[in-house]
C-alpha positions, 0 to 999 in steps of 0.5 A: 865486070869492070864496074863490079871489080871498082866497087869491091875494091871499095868495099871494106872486106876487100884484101886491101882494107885488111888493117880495117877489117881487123880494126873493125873485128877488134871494135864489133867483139868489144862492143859486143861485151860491152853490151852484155854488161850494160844489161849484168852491171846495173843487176849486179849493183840491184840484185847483189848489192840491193843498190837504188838510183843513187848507187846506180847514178854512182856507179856510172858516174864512176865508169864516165868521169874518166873522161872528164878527169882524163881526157885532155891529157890522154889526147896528149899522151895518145898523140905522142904513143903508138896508137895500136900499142895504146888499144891492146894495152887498154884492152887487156886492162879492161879484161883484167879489172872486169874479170875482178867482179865474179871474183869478188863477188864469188869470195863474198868481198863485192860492194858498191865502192869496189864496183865504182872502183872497178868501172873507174878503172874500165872507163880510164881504159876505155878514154885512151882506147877511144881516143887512140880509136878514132885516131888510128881510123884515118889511117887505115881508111881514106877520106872518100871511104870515111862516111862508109868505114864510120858507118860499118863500124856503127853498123856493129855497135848497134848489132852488138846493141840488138844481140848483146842484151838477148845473150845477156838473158840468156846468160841470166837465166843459167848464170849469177849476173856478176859471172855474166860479166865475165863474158866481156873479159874475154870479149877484150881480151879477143879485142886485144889479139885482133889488133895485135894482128893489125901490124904497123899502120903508117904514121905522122910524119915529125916536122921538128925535134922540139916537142910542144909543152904539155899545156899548148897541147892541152889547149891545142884541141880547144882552142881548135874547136872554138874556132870552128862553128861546127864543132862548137854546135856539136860538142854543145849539142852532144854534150846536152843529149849525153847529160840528159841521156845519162841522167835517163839511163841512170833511173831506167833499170831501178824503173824497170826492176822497182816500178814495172817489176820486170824479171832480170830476164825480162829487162835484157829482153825488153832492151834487146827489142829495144836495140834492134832500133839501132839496126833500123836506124843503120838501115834508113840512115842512107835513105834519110840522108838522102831525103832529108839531108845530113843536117836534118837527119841530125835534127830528126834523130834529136827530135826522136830521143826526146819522143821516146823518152816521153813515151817511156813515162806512160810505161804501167799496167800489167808487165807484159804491157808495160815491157811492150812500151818501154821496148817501143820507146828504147826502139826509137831511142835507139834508132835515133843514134846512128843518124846522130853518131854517125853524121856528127862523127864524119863531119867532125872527122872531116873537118879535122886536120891529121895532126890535130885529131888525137888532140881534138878527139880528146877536146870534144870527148871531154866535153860530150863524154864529160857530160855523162857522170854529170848526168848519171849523178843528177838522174840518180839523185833526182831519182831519189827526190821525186821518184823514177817515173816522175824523173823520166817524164822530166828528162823526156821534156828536157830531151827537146832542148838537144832537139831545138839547138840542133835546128837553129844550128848551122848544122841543120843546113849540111846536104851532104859531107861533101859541102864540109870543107876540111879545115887547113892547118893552122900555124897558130897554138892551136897546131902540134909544133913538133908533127905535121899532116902525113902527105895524104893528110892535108887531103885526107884529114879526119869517134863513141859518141 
Protein backbone atom coordinates (compact mmCIF):
# COMPACT_ATOMS: atom_id res chain seq x y z
CA UNK A 1 0.00 0.00 0.00
CA UNK A 2 2.94 2.30 0.97
CA UNK A 3 4.37 1.52 -2.33
CA UNK A 4 1.19 2.25 -4.30
CA UNK A 5 0.54 5.51 -2.29
CA UNK A 6 4.44 7.04 -3.43
CA UNK A 7 3.69 6.35 -6.85
CA UNK A 8 0.57 8.14 -6.96
CA UNK A 9 1.80 10.85 -5.43
CA UNK A 10 4.10 10.80 -8.44
CA UNK A 11 1.62 10.40 -11.01
CA UNK A 12 0.14 13.62 -12.74
CA UNK A 13 -3.52 13.07 -12.13
CA UNK A 14 -2.71 13.20 -8.38
CA UNK A 15 -4.49 16.12 -6.41
CA UNK A 16 -1.04 17.43 -6.09
CA UNK A 17 -0.41 18.44 -9.83
CA UNK A 18 -3.66 20.09 -10.07
CA UNK A 19 -1.94 23.15 -11.98
CA UNK A 20 -0.27 20.39 -14.56
CA UNK A 21 -3.39 18.52 -15.11
CA UNK A 22 -5.16 21.90 -16.09
CA UNK A 23 -1.77 22.91 -18.09
CA UNK A 24 -2.07 19.67 -19.77
CA UNK A 25 -5.87 19.99 -20.27
CA UNK A 26 -5.49 23.50 -21.98
CA UNK A 27 -2.42 21.91 -24.29
CA UNK A 28 -4.16 18.41 -25.30
CA UNK A 29 -7.68 20.69 -26.27
CA UNK A 30 -5.50 23.02 -28.35
CA UNK A 31 -3.61 20.24 -29.91
CA UNK A 32 -6.57 18.87 -30.75
CA UNK A 33 -7.72 21.90 -32.78
CA UNK A 34 -4.75 22.22 -34.45
CA UNK A 35 -4.76 18.97 -35.70
CA UNK A 36 -8.30 19.46 -37.33
CA UNK A 37 -6.64 22.25 -39.47
CA UNK A 38 -3.58 20.80 -40.40
CA UNK A 39 -5.83 18.45 -42.36
CA UNK A 40 -9.00 21.80 -43.46
CA UNK A 41 -6.17 24.68 -44.01
CA UNK A 42 -4.30 23.29 -47.02
CA UNK A 43 -7.97 22.04 -48.47
CA UNK A 44 -9.32 25.25 -47.90
CA UNK A 45 -6.39 27.08 -49.94
CA UNK A 46 -6.71 23.47 -52.69
CA UNK A 47 -10.31 23.59 -52.84
CA UNK A 48 -11.65 27.23 -52.44
CA UNK A 49 -8.84 29.09 -53.41
CA UNK A 50 -7.49 26.30 -56.65
CA UNK A 51 -3.96 27.21 -54.85
CA UNK A 52 -0.81 25.05 -56.02
CA UNK A 53 2.52 24.07 -54.08
CA UNK A 54 3.46 27.67 -53.88
CA UNK A 55 0.38 29.08 -52.64
CA UNK A 56 0.47 26.08 -50.28
CA UNK A 57 4.45 26.99 -49.48
CA UNK A 58 3.25 30.45 -48.83
CA UNK A 59 0.69 29.90 -46.66
CA UNK A 60 2.91 28.04 -44.17
CA UNK A 61 5.50 29.97 -44.62
CA UNK A 62 3.17 32.63 -43.63
CA UNK A 63 1.89 30.89 -40.33
CA UNK A 64 6.06 29.70 -39.05
CA UNK A 65 7.91 32.99 -39.82
CA UNK A 66 6.77 34.52 -36.68
CA UNK A 67 9.15 32.54 -35.24
CA UNK A 68 11.79 33.64 -37.07
CA UNK A 69 10.74 37.59 -37.18
CA UNK A 70 9.35 37.10 -33.37
CA UNK A 71 10.92 34.87 -31.36
CA UNK A 72 13.98 36.55 -29.75
CA UNK A 73 12.19 39.44 -28.40
CA UNK A 74 8.95 37.36 -27.46
CA UNK A 75 11.40 35.23 -25.19
CA UNK A 76 12.28 38.72 -23.74
CA UNK A 77 8.83 40.16 -23.18
CA UNK A 78 7.68 36.73 -21.98
CA UNK A 79 10.48 36.87 -19.32
CA UNK A 80 9.56 40.11 -17.96
CA UNK A 81 5.07 39.15 -18.29
CA UNK A 82 3.12 36.69 -16.47
CA UNK A 83 3.41 33.54 -18.10
CA UNK A 84 -0.44 32.30 -17.45
CA UNK A 85 -1.83 35.84 -18.68
CA UNK A 86 0.78 35.72 -21.75
CA UNK A 87 -1.17 31.90 -22.88
CA UNK A 88 -4.82 32.83 -22.33
CA UNK A 89 -4.32 36.03 -23.99
CA UNK A 90 -2.79 34.14 -27.02
CA UNK A 91 -5.13 31.62 -26.84
CA UNK A 92 -8.11 33.76 -27.51
CA UNK A 93 -6.22 35.78 -30.26
CA UNK A 94 -6.02 32.47 -31.99
CA UNK A 95 -9.66 31.62 -31.61
CA UNK A 96 -10.38 35.20 -32.95
CA UNK A 97 -8.14 35.30 -36.35
CA UNK A 98 -9.23 31.60 -36.70
CA UNK A 99 -12.88 32.11 -36.50
CA UNK A 100 -12.26 34.91 -39.44
CA UNK A 101 -11.76 32.23 -42.25
CA UNK A 102 -15.69 30.75 -42.35
CA UNK A 103 -16.40 34.03 -42.14
CA UNK A 104 -14.66 35.11 -45.06
CA UNK A 105 -15.12 32.74 -46.56
CA UNK A 106 -19.08 32.44 -46.38
CA UNK A 107 -19.36 36.48 -47.54
CA UNK A 108 -17.19 35.42 -50.56
CA UNK A 109 -14.38 37.76 -49.53
CA UNK A 110 -11.55 34.50 -48.95
CA UNK A 111 -8.11 34.73 -50.89
CA UNK A 112 -4.79 33.74 -50.59
CA UNK A 113 -3.39 36.80 -48.88
CA UNK A 114 -5.94 37.05 -46.43
CA UNK A 115 -5.21 33.34 -45.67
CA UNK A 116 -1.32 34.40 -45.05
CA UNK A 117 -2.74 37.15 -43.04
CA UNK A 118 -4.92 35.12 -40.73
CA UNK A 119 -1.90 32.22 -40.14
CA UNK A 120 0.48 35.23 -39.60
CA UNK A 121 -1.59 36.18 -37.01
CA UNK A 122 -2.29 32.32 -35.25
CA UNK A 123 1.32 31.65 -35.55
CA UNK A 124 2.52 35.11 -33.71
CA UNK A 125 0.16 33.86 -31.16
CA UNK A 126 1.30 30.88 -31.00
CA UNK A 127 5.40 32.07 -30.43
CA UNK A 128 4.36 33.48 -27.09
CA UNK A 129 2.19 30.93 -26.03
CA UNK A 130 4.90 28.53 -26.54
CA UNK A 131 7.28 30.41 -25.34
CA UNK A 132 5.64 31.36 -22.21
CA UNK A 133 4.55 27.14 -22.27
CA UNK A 134 7.69 25.66 -21.95
CA UNK A 135 8.40 28.19 -19.30
CA UNK A 136 5.64 28.11 -17.00
CA UNK A 137 6.11 23.93 -17.31
CA UNK A 138 9.27 23.86 -14.70
CA UNK A 139 6.68 25.58 -12.52
CA UNK A 140 4.27 23.51 -11.84
CA UNK A 141 6.58 20.05 -12.51
CA UNK A 142 9.72 19.37 -10.60
CA UNK A 143 13.00 18.19 -12.06
CA UNK A 144 12.64 14.42 -11.37
CA UNK A 145 8.94 14.45 -13.01
CA UNK A 146 10.09 16.33 -15.95
CA UNK A 147 10.80 13.52 -18.55
CA UNK A 148 7.32 12.09 -17.45
CA UNK A 149 5.11 15.57 -17.59
CA UNK A 150 7.11 16.26 -21.01
CA UNK A 151 6.11 12.84 -22.21
CA UNK A 152 2.08 12.95 -20.88
CA UNK A 153 2.13 16.06 -22.89
CA UNK A 154 3.68 14.40 -26.17
CA UNK A 155 1.65 11.73 -25.27
CA UNK A 156 -1.53 14.21 -26.04
CA UNK A 157 -0.03 15.77 -29.26
CA UNK A 158 0.27 12.82 -30.59
CA UNK A 159 -3.34 11.28 -29.69
CA UNK A 160 -4.87 14.58 -30.95
CA UNK A 161 -2.41 13.87 -34.03
CA UNK A 162 -4.33 10.23 -34.49
CA UNK A 163 -7.84 11.66 -33.51
CA UNK A 164 -7.70 15.17 -34.89
CA UNK A 165 -7.42 14.30 -38.60
CA UNK A 166 -10.14 11.21 -38.20
CA UNK A 167 -12.71 14.26 -36.99
CA UNK A 168 -11.50 16.29 -39.78
CA UNK A 169 -12.99 13.61 -42.38
CA UNK A 170 -15.66 13.23 -40.57
CA UNK A 171 -16.21 17.10 -40.49
CA UNK A 172 -15.51 17.00 -44.20
CA UNK A 173 -17.93 14.99 -45.26
CA UNK A 174 -20.86 17.04 -43.50
CA UNK A 175 -19.14 20.51 -43.79
CA UNK A 176 -17.61 23.06 -46.38
CA UNK A 177 -13.42 22.89 -45.06
CA UNK A 178 -13.35 26.58 -43.98
CA UNK A 179 -16.28 26.09 -41.46
CA UNK A 180 -14.22 23.19 -40.36
CA UNK A 181 -11.67 25.09 -39.02
CA UNK A 182 -14.17 26.73 -36.74
CA UNK A 183 -13.74 23.92 -34.80
CA UNK A 184 -10.10 24.95 -33.54
CA UNK A 185 -11.83 28.39 -32.70
CA UNK A 186 -13.46 26.87 -30.05
CA UNK A 187 -10.83 24.36 -29.03
CA UNK A 188 -8.58 28.05 -27.97
CA UNK A 189 -10.83 29.36 -26.70
CA UNK A 190 -11.78 26.02 -24.33
CA UNK A 191 -7.69 26.33 -23.95
CA UNK A 192 -7.98 29.71 -22.72
CA UNK A 193 -10.64 28.88 -19.97
CA UNK A 194 -8.26 25.67 -18.52
CA UNK A 195 -5.52 27.90 -17.93
CA UNK A 196 -7.45 30.61 -16.34
CA UNK A 197 -8.52 27.99 -13.90
CA UNK A 198 -4.61 27.16 -13.54
CA UNK A 199 -4.44 30.19 -10.75
CA UNK A 200 -1.07 31.53 -9.69
CA UNK A 201 1.98 29.69 -10.21
CA UNK A 202 5.08 30.54 -8.27
CA UNK A 203 7.44 32.63 -9.67
CA UNK A 204 11.27 33.94 -10.11
CA UNK A 205 12.40 35.64 -7.66
CA UNK A 206 13.83 39.34 -8.54
CA UNK A 207 17.73 39.81 -7.27
CA UNK A 208 17.78 43.68 -8.53
CA UNK A 209 15.68 46.47 -9.52
CA UNK A 210 17.69 47.42 -12.41
CA UNK A 211 16.56 45.54 -15.32
CA UNK A 212 19.05 44.40 -18.37
CA UNK A 213 18.81 46.23 -21.72
CA UNK A 214 16.60 44.57 -24.25
CA UNK A 215 19.70 43.83 -26.59
CA UNK A 216 21.67 41.84 -23.57
CA UNK A 217 18.49 39.95 -23.19
CA UNK A 218 18.17 39.49 -26.76
CA UNK A 219 21.75 37.85 -26.62
CA UNK A 220 21.43 36.25 -23.55
CA UNK A 221 19.90 32.98 -25.00
CA UNK A 222 22.27 32.77 -27.74
CA UNK A 223 25.17 33.39 -26.26
CA UNK A 224 23.85 30.38 -23.82
CA UNK A 225 23.50 28.12 -26.47
CA UNK A 226 26.72 28.71 -28.04
CA UNK A 227 28.50 27.82 -25.03
CA UNK A 228 27.05 24.61 -24.42
CA UNK A 229 27.83 21.70 -27.01
CA UNK A 230 24.59 20.05 -26.52
CA UNK A 231 22.51 22.84 -27.43
CA UNK A 232 24.24 23.72 -30.41
CA UNK A 233 23.95 19.63 -31.93
CA UNK A 234 20.33 20.20 -31.20
CA UNK A 235 19.36 23.44 -32.69
CA UNK A 236 21.78 22.43 -35.54
CA UNK A 237 20.31 19.18 -35.92
CA UNK A 238 16.27 20.54 -35.40
CA UNK A 239 16.64 23.14 -37.42
CA UNK A 240 17.70 20.87 -40.36
CA UNK A 241 14.91 18.23 -39.79
CA UNK A 242 12.23 21.01 -39.60
CA UNK A 243 13.62 22.58 -42.95
CA UNK A 244 13.66 19.75 -44.76
CA UNK A 245 10.53 18.41 -42.80
CA UNK A 246 8.71 21.59 -43.78
CA UNK A 247 9.69 21.80 -47.12
CA UNK A 248 7.93 17.80 -47.54
CA UNK A 249 4.82 19.00 -45.79
CA UNK A 250 4.43 21.70 -48.23
CA UNK A 251 4.18 19.41 -51.56
CA UNK A 252 2.61 16.39 -49.38
CA UNK A 253 -1.58 17.39 -49.80
CA UNK A 254 -1.11 19.07 -53.48
CA UNK A 255 0.83 15.15 -54.13
CA UNK A 256 -1.94 13.50 -52.30
CA UNK A 257 -4.96 16.07 -53.94
CA UNK A 258 -3.25 16.41 -57.73
CA UNK A 259 -1.08 13.06 -58.34
CA UNK A 260 -2.55 10.23 -56.28
CA UNK A 261 -6.20 12.04 -56.70
CA UNK A 262 -6.95 11.10 -52.94
CA UNK A 263 -10.81 12.83 -51.97
CA UNK A 264 -10.50 15.41 -49.14
CA UNK A 265 -12.06 12.50 -47.06
CA UNK A 266 -9.75 10.10 -48.14
CA UNK A 267 -6.43 12.33 -47.21
CA UNK A 268 -7.83 12.95 -43.40
CA UNK A 269 -8.16 9.46 -43.42
CA UNK A 270 -4.92 8.34 -44.80
CA UNK A 271 -3.25 11.04 -41.98
CA UNK A 272 -5.16 9.72 -39.51
CA UNK A 273 -3.56 6.19 -39.90
CA UNK A 274 -0.56 7.87 -40.64
CA UNK A 275 -1.00 9.50 -37.04
CA UNK A 276 -1.57 6.75 -35.18
CA UNK A 277 2.75 6.20 -35.39
CA UNK A 278 2.93 8.82 -33.17
CA UNK A 279 0.88 6.69 -30.40
CA UNK A 280 3.35 3.75 -31.13
CA UNK A 281 5.92 5.81 -31.06
CA UNK A 282 4.86 7.19 -27.25
CA UNK A 283 4.21 3.78 -26.49
CA UNK A 284 7.96 2.19 -27.53
CA UNK A 285 9.49 5.32 -26.38
CA UNK A 286 10.14 3.66 -22.89
CA UNK A 287 11.28 0.49 -24.05
CA UNK A 288 13.98 2.17 -27.03
CA UNK A 289 15.16 4.54 -24.25
CA UNK A 290 16.06 1.68 -22.29
CA UNK A 291 17.47 -0.60 -25.02
CA UNK A 292 18.94 1.72 -27.07
CA UNK A 293 19.92 4.68 -24.82
CA UNK A 294 18.39 8.25 -25.23
CA UNK A 295 21.19 9.28 -27.76
CA UNK A 296 20.43 6.51 -29.74
CA UNK A 297 17.04 6.55 -29.65
CA UNK A 298 17.60 10.46 -31.06
CA UNK A 299 19.67 8.64 -33.83
CA UNK A 300 17.09 5.82 -34.55
CA UNK A 301 14.12 8.63 -34.86
CA UNK A 302 16.27 10.70 -37.22
CA UNK A 303 17.09 7.84 -39.27
CA UNK A 304 13.18 6.67 -39.57
CA UNK A 305 11.95 10.26 -40.95
CA UNK A 306 14.30 9.94 -43.80
CA UNK A 307 13.09 6.28 -44.37
CA UNK A 308 9.57 7.38 -44.60
CA UNK A 309 10.03 9.96 -46.50
CA UNK A 310 11.56 7.59 -49.27
CA UNK A 311 8.78 5.51 -49.24
CA UNK A 312 6.45 8.23 -49.54
CA UNK A 313 8.14 8.69 -53.29
CA UNK A 314 6.91 5.13 -54.51
CA UNK A 315 3.36 6.07 -53.40
CA UNK A 316 1.31 5.36 -57.15
CA UNK A 317 -1.09 3.08 -58.69
CA UNK A 318 -4.76 2.75 -57.86
CA UNK A 319 -5.66 5.14 -54.92
CA UNK A 320 -6.64 2.63 -52.38
CA UNK A 321 -2.96 1.44 -52.86
CA UNK A 322 -1.37 4.40 -53.25
CA UNK A 323 -3.32 5.80 -49.65
CA UNK A 324 -1.92 2.48 -47.92
CA UNK A 325 1.61 3.73 -48.68
CA UNK A 326 1.73 7.02 -48.00
CA UNK A 327 -0.16 5.90 -44.45
CA UNK A 328 2.76 3.71 -44.08
CA UNK A 329 5.40 6.14 -44.46
CA UNK A 330 3.34 9.06 -42.38
CA UNK A 331 3.10 6.05 -39.58
CA UNK A 332 6.86 6.03 -39.54
CA UNK A 333 7.23 9.72 -39.82
CA UNK A 334 5.05 10.19 -37.30
CA UNK A 335 6.35 7.52 -34.84
CA UNK A 336 9.82 8.84 -35.29
CA UNK A 337 8.56 12.49 -33.27
CA UNK A 338 8.20 11.78 -29.84
CA UNK A 339 11.48 9.62 -29.61
CA UNK A 340 13.11 12.83 -31.12
CA UNK A 341 10.84 15.63 -29.26
CA UNK A 342 10.70 14.38 -26.16
CA UNK A 343 14.46 13.12 -25.58
CA UNK A 344 15.78 16.58 -27.06
CA UNK A 345 13.12 18.74 -25.15
CA UNK A 346 14.23 17.22 -21.48
CA UNK A 347 17.82 17.51 -22.04
CA UNK A 348 17.35 20.77 -23.06
CA UNK A 349 15.32 21.56 -20.11
CA UNK A 350 17.43 19.90 -17.95
CA UNK A 351 20.32 21.57 -18.99
CA UNK A 352 18.88 25.25 -18.63
CA UNK A 353 18.88 26.99 -15.57
CA UNK A 354 15.32 28.76 -14.42
CA UNK A 355 16.43 32.08 -15.28
CA UNK A 356 17.38 31.65 -18.63
CA UNK A 357 14.51 29.45 -19.89
CA UNK A 358 12.30 31.83 -21.46
CA UNK A 359 15.11 33.43 -23.14
CA UNK A 360 16.68 30.37 -24.35
CA UNK A 361 13.25 28.76 -25.34
CA UNK A 362 12.77 31.83 -27.47
CA UNK A 363 16.85 31.30 -28.92
CA UNK A 364 16.73 27.74 -30.01
CA UNK A 365 12.78 28.06 -31.09
CA UNK A 366 14.12 30.90 -33.47
CA UNK A 367 16.52 28.83 -35.03
CA UNK A 368 14.40 25.27 -35.23
CA UNK A 369 11.03 26.74 -35.69
CA UNK A 370 12.73 29.72 -37.90
CA UNK A 371 13.67 27.10 -40.17
CA UNK A 372 10.23 26.00 -41.00
CA UNK A 373 8.74 29.03 -43.50
CA UNK A 374 12.47 28.49 -45.15
CA UNK A 375 11.54 25.19 -45.80
CA UNK A 376 7.77 25.65 -46.56
CA UNK A 377 9.04 28.43 -49.38
CA UNK A 378 11.69 25.79 -50.79
CA UNK A 379 9.08 22.94 -50.90
CA UNK A 380 6.81 25.04 -52.57
CA UNK A 381 8.72 26.63 -55.06
CA UNK A 382 10.94 23.45 -55.74
CA UNK A 383 7.60 21.69 -56.06
CA UNK A 384 6.65 23.95 -58.99
CA UNK A 385 10.31 23.38 -60.78
CA UNK A 386 10.25 19.57 -60.77
CA UNK A 387 6.98 18.19 -59.76
CA UNK A 388 5.74 17.08 -56.29
CA UNK A 389 6.79 13.15 -56.48
CA UNK A 390 10.34 14.35 -57.99
CA UNK A 391 10.58 17.01 -54.54
CA UNK A 392 9.50 14.12 -52.15
CA UNK A 393 12.18 11.62 -53.25
CA UNK A 394 14.76 14.82 -53.11
CA UNK A 395 13.73 15.70 -49.83
CA UNK A 396 13.72 12.08 -48.48
CA UNK A 397 17.66 11.83 -49.61
CA UNK A 398 18.13 15.06 -48.17
CA UNK A 399 16.29 13.88 -44.74
CA UNK A 400 19.48 11.65 -44.00
CA UNK A 401 21.59 14.32 -43.46
CA UNK A 402 19.60 15.41 -39.87
CA UNK A 403 20.17 11.39 -39.59
CA UNK A 404 24.04 11.36 -40.12
CA UNK A 405 24.73 14.69 -37.78
CA UNK A 406 22.74 12.95 -35.01
CA UNK A 407 25.27 9.93 -34.78
CA UNK A 408 28.37 11.90 -34.90
CA UNK A 409 27.07 14.26 -32.23
CA UNK A 410 27.84 13.95 -28.50
CA UNK A 411 24.27 13.48 -28.27
CA UNK A 412 24.47 9.94 -29.58
CA UNK A 413 26.53 8.82 -26.45
CA UNK A 414 23.53 10.25 -23.57
CA UNK A 415 22.42 6.69 -21.72
CA UNK A 416 19.99 8.30 -19.75
CA UNK A 417 18.88 12.34 -18.52
CA UNK A 418 20.33 11.51 -15.70
CA UNK A 419 24.05 11.61 -16.99
CA UNK A 420 22.97 15.68 -18.23
CA UNK A 421 24.47 17.80 -15.78
CA UNK A 422 22.30 20.94 -15.44
CA UNK A 423 24.34 23.88 -16.35
CA UNK A 424 25.20 26.67 -13.34
CA UNK A 425 24.30 29.80 -13.77
CA UNK A 426 26.41 32.05 -15.38
CA UNK A 427 27.31 35.49 -14.32
CA UNK A 428 28.35 36.32 -17.70
CA UNK A 429 26.03 38.34 -20.26
CA UNK A 430 24.52 35.37 -21.03
CA UNK A 431 22.75 35.48 -17.41
CA UNK A 432 19.23 37.97 -16.44
CA UNK A 433 20.86 40.76 -14.56
CA UNK A 434 17.82 41.70 -13.01
CA UNK A 435 16.09 37.71 -12.01
CA UNK A 436 17.78 34.87 -10.25
CA UNK A 437 17.08 31.14 -10.07
CA UNK A 438 13.88 30.51 -7.51
CA UNK A 439 15.31 28.54 -4.47
CA UNK A 440 14.47 25.06 -6.06
CA UNK A 441 15.62 26.36 -9.42
CA UNK A 442 19.29 25.87 -9.18
CA UNK A 443 18.17 22.05 -8.30
CA UNK A 444 15.37 21.92 -10.44
CA UNK A 445 16.37 23.89 -13.65
CA UNK A 446 14.51 23.36 -16.93
CA UNK A 447 9.26 22.72 -25.50
CA UNK A 448 7.00 22.23 -29.76
CA UNK A 449 9.62 21.19 -31.50
Amino acid sequence: MASLLSRLKRWPFTPGQAKFRKLWAAESVSQMGAQVSMVAFPLVAILILDVGTVGIGLIAAAERAPYLLLGLPAGVFVERWNHRVVMITADWVRAAAILSIPLLAWSDHLSIALMCAVVFVVGMATVFFDIAYQSILTSVVDQPDLIDANRLLESSAVVSQTAGPGIAALLLRVLPAPYAVAVNAATFAFSALFLHSIGKVRAVAEESPEPASVRQELLGGLVFIRKNPLLRWIALIAGTWNLLLQALMAVFFVFLSHELHLSASAIATVVFVGAVGGVFGIAVMGRVNAWCGVGLTVCVATGASAVGGLVLAFAGGAPMLAAVVVGAAFFLQNASNPLFDVNVITIRQTITPQHLMSRTTAAIRTIIWGALPLGALVGGFLGEAIGTRASIAVLGVALLLPAGLTFVSPIRGIRSISDVAPEPASEDSSSHPHTAPAPEAAEHPLNTV
